[in-house]
C-alpha positions in Angstrom: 157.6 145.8 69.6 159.6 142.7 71.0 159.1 144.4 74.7 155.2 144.3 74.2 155.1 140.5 72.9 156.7 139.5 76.0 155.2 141.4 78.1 151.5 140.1 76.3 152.9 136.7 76.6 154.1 137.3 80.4 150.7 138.3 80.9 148.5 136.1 79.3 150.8 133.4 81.0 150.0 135.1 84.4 146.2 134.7 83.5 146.5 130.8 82.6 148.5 130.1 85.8 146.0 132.4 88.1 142.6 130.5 86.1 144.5 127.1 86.8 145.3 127.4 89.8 142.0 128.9 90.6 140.6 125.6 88.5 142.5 122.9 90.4 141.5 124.9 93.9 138.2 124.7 93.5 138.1 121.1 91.9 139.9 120.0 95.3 137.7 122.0 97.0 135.0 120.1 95.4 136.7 116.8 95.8 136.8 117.3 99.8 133.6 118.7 99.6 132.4 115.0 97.6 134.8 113.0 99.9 133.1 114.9 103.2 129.7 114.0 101.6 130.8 110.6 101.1 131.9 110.2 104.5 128.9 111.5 106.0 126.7 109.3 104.2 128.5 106.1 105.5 128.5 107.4 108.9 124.5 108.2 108.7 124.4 104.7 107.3 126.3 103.1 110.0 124.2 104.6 113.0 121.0 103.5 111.0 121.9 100.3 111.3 123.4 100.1 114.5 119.9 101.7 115.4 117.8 98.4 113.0 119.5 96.5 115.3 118.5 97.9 118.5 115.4 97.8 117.1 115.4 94.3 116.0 116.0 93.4 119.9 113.1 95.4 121.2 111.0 94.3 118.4 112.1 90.6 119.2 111.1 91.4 122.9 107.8 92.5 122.4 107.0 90.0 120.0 106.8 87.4 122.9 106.0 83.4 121.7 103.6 83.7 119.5 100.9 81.4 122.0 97.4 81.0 120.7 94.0 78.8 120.9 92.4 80.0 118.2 93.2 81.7 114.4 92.1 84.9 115.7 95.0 85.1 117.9 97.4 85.3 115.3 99.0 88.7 113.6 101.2 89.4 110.7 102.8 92.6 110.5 105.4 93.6 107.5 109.6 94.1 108.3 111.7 96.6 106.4 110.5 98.8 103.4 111.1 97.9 99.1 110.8 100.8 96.3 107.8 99.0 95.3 106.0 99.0 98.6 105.9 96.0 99.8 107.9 94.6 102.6 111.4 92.8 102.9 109.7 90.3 105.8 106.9 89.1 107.8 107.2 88.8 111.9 104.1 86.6 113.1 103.1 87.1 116.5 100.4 86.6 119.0 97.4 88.8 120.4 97.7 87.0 123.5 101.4 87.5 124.4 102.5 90.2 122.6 102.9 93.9 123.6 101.4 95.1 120.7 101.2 98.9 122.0 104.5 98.5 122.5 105.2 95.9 119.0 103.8 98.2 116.4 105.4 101.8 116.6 108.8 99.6 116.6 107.7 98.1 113.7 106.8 101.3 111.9 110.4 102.8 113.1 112.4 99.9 111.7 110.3 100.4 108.5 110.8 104.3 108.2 114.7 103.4 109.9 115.2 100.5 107.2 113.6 103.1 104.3 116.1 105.8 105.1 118.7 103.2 104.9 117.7 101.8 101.8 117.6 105.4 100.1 121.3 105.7 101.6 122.5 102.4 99.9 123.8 101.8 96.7 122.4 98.3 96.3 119.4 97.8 94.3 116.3 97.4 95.9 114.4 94.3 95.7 110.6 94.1 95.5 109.5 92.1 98.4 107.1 89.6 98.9 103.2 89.4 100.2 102.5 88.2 103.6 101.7 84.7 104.1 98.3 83.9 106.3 98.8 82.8 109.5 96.9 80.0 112.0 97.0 78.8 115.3 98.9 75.1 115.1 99.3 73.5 118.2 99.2 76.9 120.6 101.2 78.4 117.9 100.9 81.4 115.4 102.7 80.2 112.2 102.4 81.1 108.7 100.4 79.0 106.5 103.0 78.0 103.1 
């Protein structure tokens, strides 16, 4: 009878030490699996933003100076995307010197760009503001405060 309690014990102690082991394997597993996801998601996060700023330069570019004679002239278009829909910024710029076939789908790729980024982030998300009106003043676009 003594024989058959050890040999019960011996086992069930095989059992624990297989289903532990087997526990802490697959909880590493899933720690490298969390810490590759993690590392991932900074590295998406880091191109994104090396790629806003690319952007930003192009955008810059093709914005031109902003000249004008007349209201008309003038253009607001929003910068980077909020959870509520509205937009981070405003860039003003001219119809007369900017290269707006060229401004506009750089615009809406730093918005989808900053939106992907945003999704990425752990920060909270701020609501954005409305766009100001612009005018011409003294050959320039500017927004009216």
């Amino acid at each position: 009878m003594e024989k058959k309690k050890i040999i019960v014990v011996a086992a069930v102690a095989g059992v624990l030490a297989v289903g532990l082991t087997a526990y802490f394997g697959i909880s590493a597993a899933l720690k490298d699996d969390d810490t590759a996801e993690w590392r991932a998601r900074d590295d998406e996060m880091t191109k994104l933003k090396e790629l806003l700023a690319g952007l930003a330069d192009q955008i810059k570019s093709a914005q031109g100076h902003s000249v004008c004679e007349r209201d008309t002239d003038c253009r607001v278009v929003g910068l980077g995307a909020t959870v509520c829909g509205k937009k981070r910024g405003f860039l003003v710029y001219s119809v007369r010197d900017a290269v707006e076939d060229k401004l506009l789908p750089l615009v809406e790729e730093f918005n989808a760009t900053h939106a992907r980024l945003g999704d990425l982030s752990l920060k909270p998300n701020e609501c954005g503001v409305h766009p100001s009106p612009v005018k011409c003043v003294s050959g320039v676009c500017v927004p009216v405060k």
